[in-house]
VMD Tcl script that draws the C-alpha trace (Angstrom):
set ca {
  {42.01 -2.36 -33.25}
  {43.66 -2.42 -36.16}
  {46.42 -0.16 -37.03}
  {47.72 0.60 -40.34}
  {51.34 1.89 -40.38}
  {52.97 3.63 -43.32}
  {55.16 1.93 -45.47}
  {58.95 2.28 -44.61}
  {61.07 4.43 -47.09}
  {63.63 2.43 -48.74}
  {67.25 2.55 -48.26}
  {69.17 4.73 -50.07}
  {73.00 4.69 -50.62}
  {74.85 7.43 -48.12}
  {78.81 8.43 -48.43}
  {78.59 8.96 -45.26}
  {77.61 7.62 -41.94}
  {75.57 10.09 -40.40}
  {72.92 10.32 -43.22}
  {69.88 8.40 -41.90}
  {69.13 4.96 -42.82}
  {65.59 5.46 -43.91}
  {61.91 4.51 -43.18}
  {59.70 6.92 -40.62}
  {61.43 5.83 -37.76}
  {64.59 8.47 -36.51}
  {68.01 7.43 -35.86}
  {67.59 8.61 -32.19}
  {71.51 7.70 -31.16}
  {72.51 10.83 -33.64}
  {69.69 13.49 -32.87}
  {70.75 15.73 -30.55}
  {68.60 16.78 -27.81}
  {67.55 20.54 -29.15}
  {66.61 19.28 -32.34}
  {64.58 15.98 -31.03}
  {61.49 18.01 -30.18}
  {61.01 19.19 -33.58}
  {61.95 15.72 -34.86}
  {58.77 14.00 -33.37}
  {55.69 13.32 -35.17}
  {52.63 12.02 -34.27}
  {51.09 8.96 -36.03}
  {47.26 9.38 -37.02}
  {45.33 6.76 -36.61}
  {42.28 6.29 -39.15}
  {38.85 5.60 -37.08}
  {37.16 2.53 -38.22}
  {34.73 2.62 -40.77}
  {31.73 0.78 -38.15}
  {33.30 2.96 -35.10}
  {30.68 5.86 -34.25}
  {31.76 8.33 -31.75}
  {30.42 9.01 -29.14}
  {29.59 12.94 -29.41}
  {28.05 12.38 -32.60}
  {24.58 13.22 -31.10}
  {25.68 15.81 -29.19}
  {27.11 17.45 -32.30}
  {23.69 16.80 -34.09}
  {22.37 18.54 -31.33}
  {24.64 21.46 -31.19}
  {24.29 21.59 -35.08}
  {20.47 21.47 -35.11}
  {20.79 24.62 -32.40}
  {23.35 26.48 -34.05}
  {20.64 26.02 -37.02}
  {17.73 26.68 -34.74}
  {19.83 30.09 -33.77}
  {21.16 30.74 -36.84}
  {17.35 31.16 -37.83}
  {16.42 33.06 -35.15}
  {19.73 34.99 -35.63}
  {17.97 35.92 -39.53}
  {14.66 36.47 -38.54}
  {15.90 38.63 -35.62}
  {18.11 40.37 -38.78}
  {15.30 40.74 -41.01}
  {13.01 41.86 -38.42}
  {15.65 44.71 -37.78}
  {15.51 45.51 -41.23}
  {11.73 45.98 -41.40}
  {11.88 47.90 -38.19}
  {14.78 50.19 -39.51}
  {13.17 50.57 -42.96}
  {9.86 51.60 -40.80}
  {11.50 53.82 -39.11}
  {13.28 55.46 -41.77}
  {9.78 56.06 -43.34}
  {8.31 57.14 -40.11}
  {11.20 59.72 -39.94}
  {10.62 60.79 -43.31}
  {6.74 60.93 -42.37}
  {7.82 63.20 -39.82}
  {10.32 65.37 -41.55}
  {7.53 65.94 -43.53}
  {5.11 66.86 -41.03}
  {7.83 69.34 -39.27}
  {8.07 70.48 -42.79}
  {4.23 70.96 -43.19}
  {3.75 72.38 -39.10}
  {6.93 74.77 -39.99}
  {5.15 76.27 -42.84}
  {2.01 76.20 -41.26}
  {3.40 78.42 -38.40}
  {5.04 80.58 -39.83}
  {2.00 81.73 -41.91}
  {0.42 81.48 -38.03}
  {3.02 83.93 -37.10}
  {2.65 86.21 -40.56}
  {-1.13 86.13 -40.09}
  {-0.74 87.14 -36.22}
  {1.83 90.00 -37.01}
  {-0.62 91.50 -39.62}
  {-3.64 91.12 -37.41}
  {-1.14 92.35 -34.39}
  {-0.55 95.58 -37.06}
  {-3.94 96.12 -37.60}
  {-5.24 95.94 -34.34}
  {-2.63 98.60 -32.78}
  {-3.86 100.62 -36.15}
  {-7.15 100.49 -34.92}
  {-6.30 101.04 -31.05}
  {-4.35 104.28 -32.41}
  {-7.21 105.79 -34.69}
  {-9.52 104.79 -31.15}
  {-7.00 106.59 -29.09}
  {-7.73 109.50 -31.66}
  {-11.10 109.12 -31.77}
  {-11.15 109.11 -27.86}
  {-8.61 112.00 -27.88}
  {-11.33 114.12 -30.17}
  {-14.33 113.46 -28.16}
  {-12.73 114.50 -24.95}
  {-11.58 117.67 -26.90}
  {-15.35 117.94 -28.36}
  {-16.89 117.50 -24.98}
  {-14.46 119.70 -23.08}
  {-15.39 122.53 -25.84}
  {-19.42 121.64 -25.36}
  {-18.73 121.72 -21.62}
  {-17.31 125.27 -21.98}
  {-19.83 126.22 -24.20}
  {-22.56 125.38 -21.72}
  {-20.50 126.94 -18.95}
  {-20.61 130.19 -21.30}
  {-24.16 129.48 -21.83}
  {-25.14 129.38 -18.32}
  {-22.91 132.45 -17.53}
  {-25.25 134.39 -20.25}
  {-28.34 133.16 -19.05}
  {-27.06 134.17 -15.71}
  {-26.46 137.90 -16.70}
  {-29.33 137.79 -18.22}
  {-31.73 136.82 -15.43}
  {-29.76 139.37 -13.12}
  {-30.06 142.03 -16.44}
  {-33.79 140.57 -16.10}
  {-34.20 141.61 -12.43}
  {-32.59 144.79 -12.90}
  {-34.92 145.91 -15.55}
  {-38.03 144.33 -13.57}
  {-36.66 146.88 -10.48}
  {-36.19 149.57 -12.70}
  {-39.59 149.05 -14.14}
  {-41.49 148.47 -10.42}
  {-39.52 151.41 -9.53}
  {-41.36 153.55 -12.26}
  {-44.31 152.50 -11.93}
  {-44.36 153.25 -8.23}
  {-42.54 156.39 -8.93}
  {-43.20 158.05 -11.91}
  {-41.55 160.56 -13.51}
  {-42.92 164.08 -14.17}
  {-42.53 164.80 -18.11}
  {-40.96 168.19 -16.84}
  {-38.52 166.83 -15.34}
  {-38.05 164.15 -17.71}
  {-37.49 167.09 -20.39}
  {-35.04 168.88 -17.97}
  {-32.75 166.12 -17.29}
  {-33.05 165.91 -21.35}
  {-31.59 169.13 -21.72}
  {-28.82 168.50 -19.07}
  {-28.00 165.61 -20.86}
  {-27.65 167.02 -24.34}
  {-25.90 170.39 -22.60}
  {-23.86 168.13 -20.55}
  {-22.84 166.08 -24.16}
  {-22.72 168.97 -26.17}
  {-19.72 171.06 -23.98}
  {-17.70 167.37 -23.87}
  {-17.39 166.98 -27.21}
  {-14.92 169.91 -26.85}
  {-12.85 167.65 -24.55}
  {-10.53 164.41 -25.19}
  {-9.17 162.21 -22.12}
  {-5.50 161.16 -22.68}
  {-4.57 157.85 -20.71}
  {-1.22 156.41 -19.99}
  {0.64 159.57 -19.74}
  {3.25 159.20 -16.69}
  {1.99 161.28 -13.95}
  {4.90 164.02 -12.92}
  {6.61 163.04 -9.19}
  {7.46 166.48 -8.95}
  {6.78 168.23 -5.05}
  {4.58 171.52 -5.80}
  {1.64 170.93 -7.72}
  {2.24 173.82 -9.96}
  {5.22 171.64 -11.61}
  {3.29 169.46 -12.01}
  {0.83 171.02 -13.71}
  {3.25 172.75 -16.21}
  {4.97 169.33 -16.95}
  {1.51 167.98 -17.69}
  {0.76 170.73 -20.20}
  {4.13 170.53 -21.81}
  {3.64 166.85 -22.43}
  {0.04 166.99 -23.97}
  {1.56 169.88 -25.69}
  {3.92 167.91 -27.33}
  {1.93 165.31 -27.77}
  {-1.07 167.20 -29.52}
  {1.89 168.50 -31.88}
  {3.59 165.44 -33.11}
  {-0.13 164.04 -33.88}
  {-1.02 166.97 -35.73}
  {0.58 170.59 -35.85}
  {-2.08 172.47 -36.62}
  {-4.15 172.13 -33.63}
  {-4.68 174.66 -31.04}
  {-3.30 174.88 -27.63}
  {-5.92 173.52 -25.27}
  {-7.25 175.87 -22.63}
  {-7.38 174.01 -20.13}
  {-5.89 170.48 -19.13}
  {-6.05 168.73 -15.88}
  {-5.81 165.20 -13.90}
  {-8.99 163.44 -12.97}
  {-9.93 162.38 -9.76}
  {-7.80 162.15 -6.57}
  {-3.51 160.63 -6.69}
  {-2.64 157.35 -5.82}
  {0.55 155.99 -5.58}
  {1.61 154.18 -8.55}
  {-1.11 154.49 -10.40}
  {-1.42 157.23 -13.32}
  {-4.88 159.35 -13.67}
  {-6.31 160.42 -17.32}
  {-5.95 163.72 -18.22}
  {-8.75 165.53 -19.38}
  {-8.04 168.22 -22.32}
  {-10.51 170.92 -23.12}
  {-10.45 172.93 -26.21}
  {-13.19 175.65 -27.22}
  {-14.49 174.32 -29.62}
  {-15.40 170.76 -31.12}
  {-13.12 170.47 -34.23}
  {-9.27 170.03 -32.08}
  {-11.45 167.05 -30.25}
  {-12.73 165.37 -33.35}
  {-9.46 165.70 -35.38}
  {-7.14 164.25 -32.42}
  {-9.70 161.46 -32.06}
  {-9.42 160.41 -35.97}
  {-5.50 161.12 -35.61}
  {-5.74 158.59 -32.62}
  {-3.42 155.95 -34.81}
  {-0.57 158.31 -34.79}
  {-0.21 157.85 -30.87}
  {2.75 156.79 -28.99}
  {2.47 152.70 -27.77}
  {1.17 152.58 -24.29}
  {-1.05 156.07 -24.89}
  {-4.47 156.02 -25.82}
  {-7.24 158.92 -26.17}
  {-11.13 158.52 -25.85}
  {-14.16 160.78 -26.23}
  {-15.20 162.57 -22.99}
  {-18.90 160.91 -22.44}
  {-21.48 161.62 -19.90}
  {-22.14 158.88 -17.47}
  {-25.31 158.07 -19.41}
  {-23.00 157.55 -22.65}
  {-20.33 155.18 -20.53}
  {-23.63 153.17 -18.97}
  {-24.85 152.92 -22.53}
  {-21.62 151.58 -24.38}
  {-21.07 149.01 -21.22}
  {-24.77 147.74 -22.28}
  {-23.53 147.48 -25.74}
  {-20.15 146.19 -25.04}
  {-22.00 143.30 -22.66}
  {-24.71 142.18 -25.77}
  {-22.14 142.08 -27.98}
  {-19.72 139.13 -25.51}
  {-22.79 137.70 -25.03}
  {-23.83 137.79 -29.28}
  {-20.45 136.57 -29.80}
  {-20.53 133.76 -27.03}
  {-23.49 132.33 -29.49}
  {-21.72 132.19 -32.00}
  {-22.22 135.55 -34.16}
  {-18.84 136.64 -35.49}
  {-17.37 139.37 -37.36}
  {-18.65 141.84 -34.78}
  {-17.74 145.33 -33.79}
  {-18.43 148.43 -31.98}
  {-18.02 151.80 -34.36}
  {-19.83 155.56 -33.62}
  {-22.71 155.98 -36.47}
  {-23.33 159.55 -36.58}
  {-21.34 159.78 -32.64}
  {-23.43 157.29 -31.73}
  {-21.66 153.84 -30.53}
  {-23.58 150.55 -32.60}
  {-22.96 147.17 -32.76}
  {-22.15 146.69 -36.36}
  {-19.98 144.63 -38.70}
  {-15.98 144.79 -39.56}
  {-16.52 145.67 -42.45}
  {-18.67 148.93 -42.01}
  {-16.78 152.01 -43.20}
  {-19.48 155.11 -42.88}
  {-18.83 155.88 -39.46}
  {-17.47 159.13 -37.58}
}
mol new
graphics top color blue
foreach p $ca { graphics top sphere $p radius 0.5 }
foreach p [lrange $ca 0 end-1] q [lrange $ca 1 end] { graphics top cylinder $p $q radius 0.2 }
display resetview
């Protein structure tokens, strides 16, 4: 092997004999042990020019591989890249399609909340409708009950005529005593038009029966005066039909004539509440004014209206509100 050593420095003058003498090699005998360590050098040693080493192939190898990975390291980079920048676009794609499904439901939702208004609109105006019909049928179902009720009364007012009528043709009456009770009648009608029943008037608690006779006469008394002065004292006044406890029996009052009568009954507004007068009628006039009290609930239960009962000429009639010619 051939060794090529470096050329020795030359000598250079010293005043003094510890400068060194020169060259690369050290003056050992005056280097002190700490400093020799950083005194030594090492000698490199140039490889020959036709020497090849021995690890040159495996360095060829390990350069080709550290090439081959290299490459792979890039195209393993690269394919990153392509995969990020996908994936960038994909999550663009589907910020967008959030985006586009946001907008989309929420004009889902505004269309279901309008359709959600209008339906409970229209199960509200059914709920109304339903509400009406029940009302409707519950009036129709009370009209028919009044209906039947009529048609009721009038089969049984039906019978009742059909008895009366079998009961005259099996017994008929005589015309002279048809023309008597005629005469009883109009008698009978004639002397109570003198008379005037007074209802509501407190009936006396008083022990003897004579008190309580005067205390009647002083109250219709007073009572015939504050309606109008200038009526007569009645001649006679008395209680009808038998006492009963808590209960208070009309009075009958009987003037002489048939003017007192007719002017208390017109006065009949000027009364005191919870006192009422009425015309003393036969039974044949109270029969006849139920009959025409019963046809007209039954004309108004068909719907007539604007109906009323009023004496024509002292005779009660079915007429309407509005009729003033009556006495």
């Amino acid at each position: 092997m051939n060794v090529r050593h470096s050329p020795t420095k030359p000598h250079l003058p010293t005043s003094s004999a510890s400068t060194s003498i020169g060259g690369s090699q050290p003056d050992l005998s005056k280097i002190s042990n700490l400093n020799m360590d950083t005194q030594i050098t090492l000698r490199k040693r140039k490889k020959p020019d036709n020497c090849e080493c021995q690890c040159s192939d495996d360095l060829k190898e390990m350069r080709s591989e550290i090439s081959r990975i290299s490459s792979l390291l890039e195209k393993y980079v690269g394919s990153n890249e392509q995969v990020l920048l996908a994936i960038q676009d994909n999550i663009a794609d589907i910020k967008s399609q959030i985006t586009d499904m946001k907008s989309s439901n929420e004009q889902t939702i505004t269309m279901m909340q309008t359709n959600v208004d209008k339906v409970i609109t229209e199960i509200n105006y059914i709920k109304l409708s339903t509400s009406s019909m029940l009302s409707e049928q519950k009036d129709i179902k009370n009209h028919v009950t009044r209906l039947e009720q009529s048609i009721s009364q009038g089969e049984n007012k039906l019978k009742s005529l059909e008895s009366d009528l079998n009961n005259l043709k099996t017994a008929p009456i005589k015309p002279e005593k048809l023309s008597e009770q005629l005469i009883q009648e109009i008698q009978n009608r004639n002397n109570r038009q003198k008379n005037i029943i007074v209802v509501g008037l407190p009936e006396p608690t008083l022990s003897k029966s004579e008190e309580r006779l005067a205390k009647d006469e002083a109250d219709i008394t007073n009572l015939i005066f504050a309606m109008d002065n200038d009526i007569p004292k009645p001649i006679k006044i008395f209680r009808i039909g038998k006492p009963h406890p808590g209960k208070n029996r009309n009075i009958k009052v009987c003037f002489d004539v048939t003017g007192p009568a007719k002017q208390l009954l017109r006065n009949k507004n000027k009364l005191p509440e919870g006192i009422k007068i009425f015309s003393d009628q036969t039974p044949a006039q109270q029969n006849y004014l139920k009959c025409l009290q019963d046809e007209l609930r039954q004309r108004e239960n068909n719907g007539e209206s604007g109906l009323t009962i009023k004496y024509l000429n002292g005779t009660p009639t079915i007429v309407n509100s509005d009729t003033k010619n009556y006495q």
